[in-house]
ZAPAZA-526842 format. One line per 3 residues: their letters; for each residue x, y, z of N, C-alpha, C. Coordinates in Angstrom, 3 decimals. Each point is the difference from the previous one (the first is absolute). Example, Ala and Ser with C-alpha at 12.3 -4.5 7.8 and 13.67 -1.06 7.14 Angstrom:
<sites>
as> 13.190/-5.690/7.800/-0.890/1.190/0.000/0.900/1.200/0.000 ~ -0.350/1.050/-0.720/0.820/1.190/0.060/-0.770/1.090/0.730
</sites>
This chain:
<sites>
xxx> -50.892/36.454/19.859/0.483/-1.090/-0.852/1.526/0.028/-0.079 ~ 0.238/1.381/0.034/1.579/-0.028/-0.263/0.350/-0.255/1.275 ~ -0.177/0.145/1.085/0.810/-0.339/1.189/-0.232/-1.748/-0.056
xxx> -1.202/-0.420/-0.071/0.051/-1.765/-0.425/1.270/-0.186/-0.153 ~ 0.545/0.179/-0.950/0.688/-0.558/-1.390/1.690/0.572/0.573 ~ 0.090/0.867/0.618/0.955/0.456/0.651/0.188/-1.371/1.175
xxx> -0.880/0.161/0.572/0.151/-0.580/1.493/0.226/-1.787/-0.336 ~ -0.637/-0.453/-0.907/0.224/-1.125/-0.701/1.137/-0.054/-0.622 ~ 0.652/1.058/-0.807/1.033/-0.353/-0.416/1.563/0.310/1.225
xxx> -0.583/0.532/0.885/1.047/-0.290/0.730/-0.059/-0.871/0.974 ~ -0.827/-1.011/0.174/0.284/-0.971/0.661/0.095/-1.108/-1.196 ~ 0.101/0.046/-1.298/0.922/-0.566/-0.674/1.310/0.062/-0.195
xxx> 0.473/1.032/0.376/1.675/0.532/-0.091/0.279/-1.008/0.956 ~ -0.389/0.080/1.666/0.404/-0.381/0.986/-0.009/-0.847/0.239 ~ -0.892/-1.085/-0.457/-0.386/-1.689/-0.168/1.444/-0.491/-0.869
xxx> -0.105/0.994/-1.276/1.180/-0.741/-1.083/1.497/0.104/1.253 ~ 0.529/1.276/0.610/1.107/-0.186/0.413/-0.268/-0.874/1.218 ~ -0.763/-0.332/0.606/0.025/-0.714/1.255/0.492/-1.257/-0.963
xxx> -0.830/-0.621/-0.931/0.306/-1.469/-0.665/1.299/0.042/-0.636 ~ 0.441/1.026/-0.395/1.407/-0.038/-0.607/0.746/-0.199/1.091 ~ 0.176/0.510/1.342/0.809/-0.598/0.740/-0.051/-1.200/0.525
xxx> -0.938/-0.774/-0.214/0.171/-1.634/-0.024/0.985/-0.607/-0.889 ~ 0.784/-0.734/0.649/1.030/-0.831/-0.880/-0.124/-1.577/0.340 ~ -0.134/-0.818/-1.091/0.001/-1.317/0.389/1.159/-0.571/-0.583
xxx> 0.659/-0.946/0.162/1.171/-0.539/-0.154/-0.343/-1.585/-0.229 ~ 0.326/-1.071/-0.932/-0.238/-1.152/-0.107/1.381/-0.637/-0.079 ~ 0.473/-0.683/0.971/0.963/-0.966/0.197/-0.642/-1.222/-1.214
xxx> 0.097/-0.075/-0.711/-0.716/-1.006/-0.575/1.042/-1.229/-0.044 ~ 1.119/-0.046/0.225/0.458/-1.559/0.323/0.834/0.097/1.460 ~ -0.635/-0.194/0.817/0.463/0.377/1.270/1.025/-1.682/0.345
xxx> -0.400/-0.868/-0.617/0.591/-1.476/0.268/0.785/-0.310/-0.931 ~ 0.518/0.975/-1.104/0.853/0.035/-0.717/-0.816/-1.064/-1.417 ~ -1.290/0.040/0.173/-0.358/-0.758/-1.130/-1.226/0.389/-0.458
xxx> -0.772/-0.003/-0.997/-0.772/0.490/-0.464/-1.282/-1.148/0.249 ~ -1.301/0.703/0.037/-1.060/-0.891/0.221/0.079/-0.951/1.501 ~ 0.470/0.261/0.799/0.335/-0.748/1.128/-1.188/0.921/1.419
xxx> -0.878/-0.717/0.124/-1.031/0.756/0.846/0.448/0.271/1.384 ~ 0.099/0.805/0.400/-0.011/0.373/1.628/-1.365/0.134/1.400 ~ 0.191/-1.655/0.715/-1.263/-0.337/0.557/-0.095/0.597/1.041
xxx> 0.797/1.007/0.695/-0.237/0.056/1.295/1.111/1.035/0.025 ~ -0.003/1.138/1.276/0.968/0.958/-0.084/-0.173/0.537/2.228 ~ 1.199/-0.368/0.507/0.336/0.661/1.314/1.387/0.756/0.163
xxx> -0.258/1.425/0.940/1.141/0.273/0.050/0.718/-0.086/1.329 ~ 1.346/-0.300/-0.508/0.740/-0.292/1.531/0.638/1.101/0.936 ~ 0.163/-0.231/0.929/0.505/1.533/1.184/1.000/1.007/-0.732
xxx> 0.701/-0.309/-0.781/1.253/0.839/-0.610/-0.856/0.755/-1.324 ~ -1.372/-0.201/-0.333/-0.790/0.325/-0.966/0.168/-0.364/-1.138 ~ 0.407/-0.830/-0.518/-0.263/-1.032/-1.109/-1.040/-1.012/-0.279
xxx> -0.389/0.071/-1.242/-1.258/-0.793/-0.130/0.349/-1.428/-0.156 ~ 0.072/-1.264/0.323/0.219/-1.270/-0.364/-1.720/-0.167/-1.129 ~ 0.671/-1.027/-0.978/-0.823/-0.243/-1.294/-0.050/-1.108/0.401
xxx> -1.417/-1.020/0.172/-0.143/-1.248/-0.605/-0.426/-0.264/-1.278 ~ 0.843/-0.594/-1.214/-0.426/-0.038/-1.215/-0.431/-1.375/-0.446 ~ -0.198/-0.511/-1.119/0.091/-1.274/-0.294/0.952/-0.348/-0.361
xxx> 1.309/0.284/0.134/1.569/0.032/-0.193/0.752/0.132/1.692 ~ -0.863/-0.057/0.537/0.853/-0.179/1.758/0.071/1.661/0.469 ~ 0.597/-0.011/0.852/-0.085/1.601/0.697/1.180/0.755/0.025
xxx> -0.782/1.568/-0.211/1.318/0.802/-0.710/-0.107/1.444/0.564 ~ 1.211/0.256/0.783/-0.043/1.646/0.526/0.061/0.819/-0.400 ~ -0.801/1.572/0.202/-0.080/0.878/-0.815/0.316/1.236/0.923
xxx> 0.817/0.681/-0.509/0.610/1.700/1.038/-0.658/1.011/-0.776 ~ -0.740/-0.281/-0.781/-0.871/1.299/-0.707/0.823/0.358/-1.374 ~ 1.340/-0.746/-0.063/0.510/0.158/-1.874/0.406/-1.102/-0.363
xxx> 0.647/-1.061/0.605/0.140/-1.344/-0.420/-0.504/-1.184/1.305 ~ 0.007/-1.238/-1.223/-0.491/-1.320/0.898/1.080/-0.731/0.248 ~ 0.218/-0.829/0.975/0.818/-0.976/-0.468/-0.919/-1.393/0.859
xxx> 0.309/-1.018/-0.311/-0.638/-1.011/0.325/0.732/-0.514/1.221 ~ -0.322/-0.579/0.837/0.083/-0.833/1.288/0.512/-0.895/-0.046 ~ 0.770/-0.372/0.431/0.247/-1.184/0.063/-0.213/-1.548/-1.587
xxx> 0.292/0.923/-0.644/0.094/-0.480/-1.296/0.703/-1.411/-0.441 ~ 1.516/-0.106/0.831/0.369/-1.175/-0.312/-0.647/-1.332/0.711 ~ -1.094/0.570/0.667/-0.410/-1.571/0.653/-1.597/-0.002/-0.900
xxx> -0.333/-1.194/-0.394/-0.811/-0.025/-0.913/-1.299/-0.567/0.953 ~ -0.008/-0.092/1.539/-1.018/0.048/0.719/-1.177/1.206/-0.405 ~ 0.992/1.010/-0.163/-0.942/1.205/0.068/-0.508/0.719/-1.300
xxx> 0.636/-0.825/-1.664/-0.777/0.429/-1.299/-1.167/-0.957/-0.094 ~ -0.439/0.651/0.927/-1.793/-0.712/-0.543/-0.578/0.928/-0.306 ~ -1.648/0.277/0.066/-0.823/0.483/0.166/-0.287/0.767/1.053
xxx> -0.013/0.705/0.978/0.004/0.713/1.003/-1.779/0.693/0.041 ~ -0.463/-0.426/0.783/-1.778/0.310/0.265/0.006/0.907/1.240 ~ 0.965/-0.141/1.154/-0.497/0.754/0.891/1.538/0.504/0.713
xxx> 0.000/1.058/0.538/1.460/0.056/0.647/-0.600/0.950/1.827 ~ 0.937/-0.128/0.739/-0.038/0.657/1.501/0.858/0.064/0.863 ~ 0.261/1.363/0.184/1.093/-0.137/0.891/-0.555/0.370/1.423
xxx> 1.080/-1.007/1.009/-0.978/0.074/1.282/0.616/1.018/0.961 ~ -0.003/-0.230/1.309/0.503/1.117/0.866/1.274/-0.216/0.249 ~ 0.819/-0.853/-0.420/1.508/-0.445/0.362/0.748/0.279/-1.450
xxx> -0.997/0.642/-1.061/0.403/0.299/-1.368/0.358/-1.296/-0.945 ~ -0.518/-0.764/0.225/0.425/-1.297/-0.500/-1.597/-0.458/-1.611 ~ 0.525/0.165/-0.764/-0.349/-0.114/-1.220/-0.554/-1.557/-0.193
xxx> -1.860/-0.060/-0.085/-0.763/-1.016/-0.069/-0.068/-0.111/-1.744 ~ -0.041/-1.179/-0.427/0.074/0.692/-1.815/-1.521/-1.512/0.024 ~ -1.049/-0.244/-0.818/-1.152/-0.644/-0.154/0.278/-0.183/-1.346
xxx> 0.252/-1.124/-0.317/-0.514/-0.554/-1.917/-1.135/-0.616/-0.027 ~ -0.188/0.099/-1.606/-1.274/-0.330/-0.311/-0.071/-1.594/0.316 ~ 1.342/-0.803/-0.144/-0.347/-1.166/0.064/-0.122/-0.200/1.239
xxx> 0.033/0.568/1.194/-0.121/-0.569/1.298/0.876/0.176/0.607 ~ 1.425/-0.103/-0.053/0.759/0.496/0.772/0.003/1.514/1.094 ~ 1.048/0.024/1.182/0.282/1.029/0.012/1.298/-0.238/0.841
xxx> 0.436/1.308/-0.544/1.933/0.121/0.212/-0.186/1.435/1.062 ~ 1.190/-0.565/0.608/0.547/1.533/0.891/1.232/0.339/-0.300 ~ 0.300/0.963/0.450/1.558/1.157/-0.402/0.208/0.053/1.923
xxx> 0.789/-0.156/0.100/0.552/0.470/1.751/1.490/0.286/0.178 ~ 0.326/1.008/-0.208/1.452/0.841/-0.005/0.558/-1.214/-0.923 ~ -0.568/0.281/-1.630/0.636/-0.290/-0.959/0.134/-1.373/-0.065
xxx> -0.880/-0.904/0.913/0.159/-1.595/-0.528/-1.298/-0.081/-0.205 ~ -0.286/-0.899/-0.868/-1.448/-0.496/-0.858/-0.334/-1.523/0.836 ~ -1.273/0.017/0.786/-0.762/-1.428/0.741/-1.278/0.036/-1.029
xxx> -0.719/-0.873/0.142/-1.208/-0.598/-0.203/-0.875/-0.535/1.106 ~ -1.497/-0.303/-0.247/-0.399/-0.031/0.973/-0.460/-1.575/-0.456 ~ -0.040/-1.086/1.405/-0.164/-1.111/-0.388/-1.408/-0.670/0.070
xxx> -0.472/-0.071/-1.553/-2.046/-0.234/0.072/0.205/-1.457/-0.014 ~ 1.299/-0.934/0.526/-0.003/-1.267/-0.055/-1.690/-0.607/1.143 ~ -0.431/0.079/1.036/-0.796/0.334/0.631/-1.315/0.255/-0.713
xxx> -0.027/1.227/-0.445/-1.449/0.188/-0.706/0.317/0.241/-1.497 ~ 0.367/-0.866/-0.973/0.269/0.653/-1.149/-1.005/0.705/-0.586 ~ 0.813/0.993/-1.402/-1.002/0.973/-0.087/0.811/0.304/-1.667
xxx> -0.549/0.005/-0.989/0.070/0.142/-1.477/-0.814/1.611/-0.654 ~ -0.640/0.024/1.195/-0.924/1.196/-0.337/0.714/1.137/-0.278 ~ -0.519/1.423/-0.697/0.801/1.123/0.769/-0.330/1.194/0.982
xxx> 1.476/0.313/0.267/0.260/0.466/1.100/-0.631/1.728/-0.173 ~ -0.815/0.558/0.803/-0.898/1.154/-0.085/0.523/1.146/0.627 ~ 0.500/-0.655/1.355/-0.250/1.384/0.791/0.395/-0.648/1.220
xxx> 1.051/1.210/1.056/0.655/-0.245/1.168/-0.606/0.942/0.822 ~ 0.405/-0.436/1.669/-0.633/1.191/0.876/0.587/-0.480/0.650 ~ 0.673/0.833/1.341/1.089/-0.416/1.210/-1.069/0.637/1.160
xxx> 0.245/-0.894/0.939/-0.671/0.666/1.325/-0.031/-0.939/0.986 ~ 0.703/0.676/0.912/0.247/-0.484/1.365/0.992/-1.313/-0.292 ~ 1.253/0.164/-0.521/1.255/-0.787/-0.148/-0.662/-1.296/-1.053
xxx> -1.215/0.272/-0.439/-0.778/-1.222/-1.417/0.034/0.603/-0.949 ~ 0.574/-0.637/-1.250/-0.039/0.331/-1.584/-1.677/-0.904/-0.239 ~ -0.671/0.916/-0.368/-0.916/-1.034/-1.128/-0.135/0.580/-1.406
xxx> -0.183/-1.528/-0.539/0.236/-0.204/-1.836/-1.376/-0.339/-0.273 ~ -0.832/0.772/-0.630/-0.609/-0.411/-0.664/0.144/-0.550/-1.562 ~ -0.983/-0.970/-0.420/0.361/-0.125/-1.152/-1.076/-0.581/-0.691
xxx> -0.068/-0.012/-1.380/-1.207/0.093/-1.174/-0.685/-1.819/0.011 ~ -0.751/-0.226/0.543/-0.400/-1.201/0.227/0.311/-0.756/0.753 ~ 1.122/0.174/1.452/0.261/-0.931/0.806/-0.052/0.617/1.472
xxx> -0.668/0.732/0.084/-0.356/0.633/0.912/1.325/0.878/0.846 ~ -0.468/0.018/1.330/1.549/1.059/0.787/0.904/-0.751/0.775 ~ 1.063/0.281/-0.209/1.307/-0.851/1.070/0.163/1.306/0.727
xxx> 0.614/-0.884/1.052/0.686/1.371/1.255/1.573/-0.981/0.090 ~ 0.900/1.342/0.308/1.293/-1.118/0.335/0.409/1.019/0.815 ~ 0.655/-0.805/1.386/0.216/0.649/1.527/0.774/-0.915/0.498
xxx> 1.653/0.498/0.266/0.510/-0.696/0.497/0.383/-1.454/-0.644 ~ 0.889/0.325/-1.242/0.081/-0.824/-0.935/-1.551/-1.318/-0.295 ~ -0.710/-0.171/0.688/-1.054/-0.436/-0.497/-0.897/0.246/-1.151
xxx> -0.637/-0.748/-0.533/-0.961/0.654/-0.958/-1.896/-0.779/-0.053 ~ -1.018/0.268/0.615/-0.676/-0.364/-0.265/-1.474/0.673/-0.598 ~ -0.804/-0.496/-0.659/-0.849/-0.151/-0.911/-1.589/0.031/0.557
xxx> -0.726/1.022/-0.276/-1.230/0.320/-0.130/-0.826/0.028/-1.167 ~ -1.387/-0.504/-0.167/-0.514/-0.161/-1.254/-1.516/0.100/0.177 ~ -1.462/-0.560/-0.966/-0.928/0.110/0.264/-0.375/-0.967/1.433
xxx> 0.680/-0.825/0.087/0.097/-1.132/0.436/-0.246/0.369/2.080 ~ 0.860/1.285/-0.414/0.659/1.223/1.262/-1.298/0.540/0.751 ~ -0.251/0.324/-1.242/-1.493/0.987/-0.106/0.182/0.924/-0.525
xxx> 0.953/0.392/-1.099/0.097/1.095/-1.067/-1.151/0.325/-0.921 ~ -0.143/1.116/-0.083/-1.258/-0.303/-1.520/0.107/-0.466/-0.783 ~ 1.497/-0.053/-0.914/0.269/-0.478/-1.112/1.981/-0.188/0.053
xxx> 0.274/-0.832/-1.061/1.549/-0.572/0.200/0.229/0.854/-1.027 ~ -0.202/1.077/-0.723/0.459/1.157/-1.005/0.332/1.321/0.880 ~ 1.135/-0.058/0.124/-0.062/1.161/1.023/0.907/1.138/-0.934
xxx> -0.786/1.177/-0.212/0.854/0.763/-0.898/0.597/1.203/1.030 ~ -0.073/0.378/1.060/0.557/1.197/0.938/-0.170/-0.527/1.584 ~ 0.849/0.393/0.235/0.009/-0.166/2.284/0.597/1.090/0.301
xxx> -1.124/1.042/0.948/0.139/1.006/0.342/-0.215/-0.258/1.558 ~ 0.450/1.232/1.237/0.350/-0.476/1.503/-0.460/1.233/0.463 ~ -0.126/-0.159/1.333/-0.512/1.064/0.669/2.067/0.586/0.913
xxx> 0.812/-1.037/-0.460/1.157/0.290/1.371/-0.050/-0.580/1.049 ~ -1.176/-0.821/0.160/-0.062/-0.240/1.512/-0.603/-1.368/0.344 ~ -1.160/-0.629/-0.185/-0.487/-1.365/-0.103/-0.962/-0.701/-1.105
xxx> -0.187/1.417/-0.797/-0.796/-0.435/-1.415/0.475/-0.412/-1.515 ~ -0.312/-0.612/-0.409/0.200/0.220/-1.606/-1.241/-0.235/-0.988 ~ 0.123/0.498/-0.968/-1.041/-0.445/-0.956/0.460/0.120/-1.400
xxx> -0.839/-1.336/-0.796/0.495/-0.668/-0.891/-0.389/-0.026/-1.232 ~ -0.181/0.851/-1.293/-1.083/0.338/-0.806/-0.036/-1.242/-0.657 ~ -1.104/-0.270/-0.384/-0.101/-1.713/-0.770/-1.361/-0.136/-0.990
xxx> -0.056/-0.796/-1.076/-1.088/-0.461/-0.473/-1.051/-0.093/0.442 ~ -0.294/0.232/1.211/-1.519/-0.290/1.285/0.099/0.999/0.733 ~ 0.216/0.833/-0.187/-0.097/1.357/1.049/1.596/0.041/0.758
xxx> 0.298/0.604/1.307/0.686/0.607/0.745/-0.050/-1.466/0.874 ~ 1.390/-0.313/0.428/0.237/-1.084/1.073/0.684/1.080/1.529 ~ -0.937/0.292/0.889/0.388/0.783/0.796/1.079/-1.364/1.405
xxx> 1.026/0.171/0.222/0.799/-0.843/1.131/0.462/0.904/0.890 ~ -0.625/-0.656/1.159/0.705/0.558/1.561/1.194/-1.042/-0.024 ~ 1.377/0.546/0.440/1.016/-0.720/-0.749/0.522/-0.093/1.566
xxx> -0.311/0.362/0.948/0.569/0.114/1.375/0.797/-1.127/0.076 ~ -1.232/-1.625/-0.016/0.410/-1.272/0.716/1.010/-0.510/-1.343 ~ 0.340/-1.386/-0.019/0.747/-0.600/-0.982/-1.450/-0.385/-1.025
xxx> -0.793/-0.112/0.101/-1.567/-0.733/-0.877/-0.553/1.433/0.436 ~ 0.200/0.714/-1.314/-1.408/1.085/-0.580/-1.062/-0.152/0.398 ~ -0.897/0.777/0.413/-1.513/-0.140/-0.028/-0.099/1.333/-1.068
xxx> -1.231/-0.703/-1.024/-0.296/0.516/-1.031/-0.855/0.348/0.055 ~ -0.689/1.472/-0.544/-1.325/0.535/-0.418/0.052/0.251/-1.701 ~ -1.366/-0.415/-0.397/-0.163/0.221/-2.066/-0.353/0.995/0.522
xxx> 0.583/1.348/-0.885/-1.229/1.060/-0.853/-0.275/-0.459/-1.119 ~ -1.235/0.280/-0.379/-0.297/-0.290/-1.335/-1.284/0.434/-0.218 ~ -0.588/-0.508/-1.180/-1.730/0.887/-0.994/-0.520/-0.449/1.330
xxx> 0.109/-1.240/0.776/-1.056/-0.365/0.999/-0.433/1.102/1.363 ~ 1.300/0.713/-0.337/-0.002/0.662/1.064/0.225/1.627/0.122 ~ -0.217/0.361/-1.662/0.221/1.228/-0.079/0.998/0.519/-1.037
xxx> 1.053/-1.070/-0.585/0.784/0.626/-0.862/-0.796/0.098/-1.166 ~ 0.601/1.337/-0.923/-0.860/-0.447/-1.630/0.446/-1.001/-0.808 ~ 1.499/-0.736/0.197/0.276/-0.660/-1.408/0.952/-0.800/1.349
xxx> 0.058/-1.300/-0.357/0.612/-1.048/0.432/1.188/-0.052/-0.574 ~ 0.648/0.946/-1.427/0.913/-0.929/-0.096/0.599/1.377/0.796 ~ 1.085/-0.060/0.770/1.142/0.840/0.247/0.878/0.160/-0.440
xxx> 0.687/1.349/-0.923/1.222/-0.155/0.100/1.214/0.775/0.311 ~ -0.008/0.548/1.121/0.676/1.197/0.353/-1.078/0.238/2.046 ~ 1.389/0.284/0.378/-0.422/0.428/1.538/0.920/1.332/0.402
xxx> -0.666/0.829/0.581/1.380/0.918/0.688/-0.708/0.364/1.494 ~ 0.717/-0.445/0.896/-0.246/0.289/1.379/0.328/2.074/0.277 ~ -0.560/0.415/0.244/0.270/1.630/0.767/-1.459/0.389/1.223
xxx> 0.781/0.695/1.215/-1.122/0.766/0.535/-1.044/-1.131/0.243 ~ 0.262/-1.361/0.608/-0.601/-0.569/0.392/-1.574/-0.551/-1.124 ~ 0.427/0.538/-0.984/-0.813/-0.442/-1.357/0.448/-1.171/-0.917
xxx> -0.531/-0.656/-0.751/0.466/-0.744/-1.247/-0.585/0.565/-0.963 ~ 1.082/0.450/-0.957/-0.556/0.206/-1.380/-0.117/-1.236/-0.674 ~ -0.672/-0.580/-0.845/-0.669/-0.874/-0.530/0.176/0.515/-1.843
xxx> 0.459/-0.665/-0.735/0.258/-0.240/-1.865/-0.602/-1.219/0.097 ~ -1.259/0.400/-0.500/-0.649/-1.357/-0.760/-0.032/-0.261/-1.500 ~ -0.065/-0.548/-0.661/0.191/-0.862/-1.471/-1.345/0.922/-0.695
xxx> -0.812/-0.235/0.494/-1.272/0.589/-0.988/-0.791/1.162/1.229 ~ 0.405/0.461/0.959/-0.897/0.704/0.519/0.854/1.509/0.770 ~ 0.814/0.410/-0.955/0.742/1.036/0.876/0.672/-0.101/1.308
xxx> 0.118/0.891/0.861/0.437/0.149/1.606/-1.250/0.101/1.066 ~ 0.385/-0.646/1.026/-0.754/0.072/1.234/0.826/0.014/0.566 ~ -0.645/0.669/1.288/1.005/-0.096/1.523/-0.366/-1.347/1.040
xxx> 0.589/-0.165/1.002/-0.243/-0.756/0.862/0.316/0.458/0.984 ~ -0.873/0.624/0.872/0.155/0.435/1.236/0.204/-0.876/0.894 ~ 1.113/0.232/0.948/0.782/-1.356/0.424/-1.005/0.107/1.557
xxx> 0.214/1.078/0.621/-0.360/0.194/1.173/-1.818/-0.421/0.106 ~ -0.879/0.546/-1.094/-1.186/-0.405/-0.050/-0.464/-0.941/-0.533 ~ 0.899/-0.667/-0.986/-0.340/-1.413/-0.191/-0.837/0.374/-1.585
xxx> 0.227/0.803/-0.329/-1.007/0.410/-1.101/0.320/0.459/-1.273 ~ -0.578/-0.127/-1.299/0.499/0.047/-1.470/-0.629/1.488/-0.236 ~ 1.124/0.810/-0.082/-0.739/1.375/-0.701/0.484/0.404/-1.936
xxx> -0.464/0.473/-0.350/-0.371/0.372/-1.373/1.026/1.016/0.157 ~ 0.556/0.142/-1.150/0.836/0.683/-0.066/-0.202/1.555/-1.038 ~ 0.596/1.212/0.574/-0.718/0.519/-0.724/-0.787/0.547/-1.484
xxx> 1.412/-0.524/-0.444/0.118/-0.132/-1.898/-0.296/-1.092/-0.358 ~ 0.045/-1.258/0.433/0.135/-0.887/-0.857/-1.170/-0.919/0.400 ~ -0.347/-0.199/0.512/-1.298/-0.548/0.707/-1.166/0.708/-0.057
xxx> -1.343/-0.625/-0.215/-1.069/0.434/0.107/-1.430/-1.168/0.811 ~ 1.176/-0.775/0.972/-1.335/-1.065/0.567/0.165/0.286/1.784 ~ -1.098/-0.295/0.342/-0.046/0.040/1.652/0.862/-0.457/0.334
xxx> 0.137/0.340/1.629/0.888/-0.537/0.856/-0.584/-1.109/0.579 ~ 0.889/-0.559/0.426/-0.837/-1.342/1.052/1.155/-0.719/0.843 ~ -0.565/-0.025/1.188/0.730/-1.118/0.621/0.359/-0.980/-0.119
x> 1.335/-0.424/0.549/0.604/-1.215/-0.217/0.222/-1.093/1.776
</sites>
């Protein structure tokens, strides 16, 4: 009994100092204002985090912020999505629909005169010299070569809610949405599309979260935990914690 109580109490000693050396730190007004939410967070090559807030976007070196481009009032909006691509050039997504770029310190926009779009802006992915924008009810734009055009259900998407676009690097992307997974072979200029979805094996249709690794998709669904997507076999596996339903082909 006495060794119990020994052996228990010293892996209480050792638990307490392991947790005492945790330190957390709260920047709590990182935008210089209080109550001001921070929607989105990337960091850039020099290791700084850029902030999209609902106050416009604001840089952070790990002890102070300062805001971006502050005197132009293009950029105090709302900020929903931000990305920087391979030329380091700063994609910024608002909620109202817009989206702005940074390119060695001058601020463009992108022109939805063409396909307008009020919706908001979700989520970017670069691949093979194409930006695509997804966004919350108007489905995905690609812009290549100052162009910009527009994919939708219309396309053959599952759904025009697109909350994540994740890539393989090479000719794939996929699109998490209200209706399952919008899988695009992106090779030609016109996608050819495959749904995943309940029809075919996912547990929960709505998606919201993708991460491409190791030739897998991890899968964040709304009500049903993680699944994988085995890219090479075509097939939905269960994941090991968080899932408890068969696999099945897609």
């Amino acid at each position: 009994m006495l060794k119990r109580i020994s052996i228990s109490f010293a892996l209480f000693i050792c638990s307490s100092l392991l947790y005492s050396q945790l330190q957390v730190k709260n920047f709590f007004s990182l935008t210089g204002k209080k109550d001001v939410p921070v929607n989105v967070i990337v960091q850039d090559n020099e290791g700084n985090l850029l902030l999209g807030s609902s106050d416009g976007l604001f840089k952070f070196d790990g002890r102070n912020s300062v805001g971006v481009a502050r005197e132009n009032n293009l950029l105090r909006k709302e900020i929903s999505a931000l990305f920087i691509d391979s030329h380091d050039n700063i994609w910024i997504g608002t909620k109202e629909g817009q989206v702005f770029s940074i390119q060695k310190n001058k601020i463009d926009s992108l022109n939805f005169s063409a396909f307008p779009n009020h919706e908001k802006i979700t989520s970017f992915y670069e691949l093979n010299g194409r930006l695509y924008v997804g966004s919350y009810g108007n489905g995905l734009y690609v812009y290549t070569n100052s162009k910009l055009s527009h994919f939708t259900t219309e396309q053959g998407l599952s759904d025009n809610v697109i909350y994540k676009i994740a890539g393989n690097g090479k000719n794939t992307i996929w699109c998490a949405t209200d209706a399952g997974i919008s899988e695009l072979n992106v090779q030609n200029s016109k996608p050819n599309c495959h749904i995943i979805s309940n029809k075919t094996g996912l547990p929960d249709n709505i998606v919201r979260d993708l991460v491409f690794e190791n030739n897998h998709l991890l899968i964040a669904m709304q009500d049903s935990g993680l699944c994988y997507y085995n890219i090479a076999k075509k097939e939905i596996q269960k994941h090991p914690f968080f899932s408890n339903w068969t696999q099945g082909a897609v």
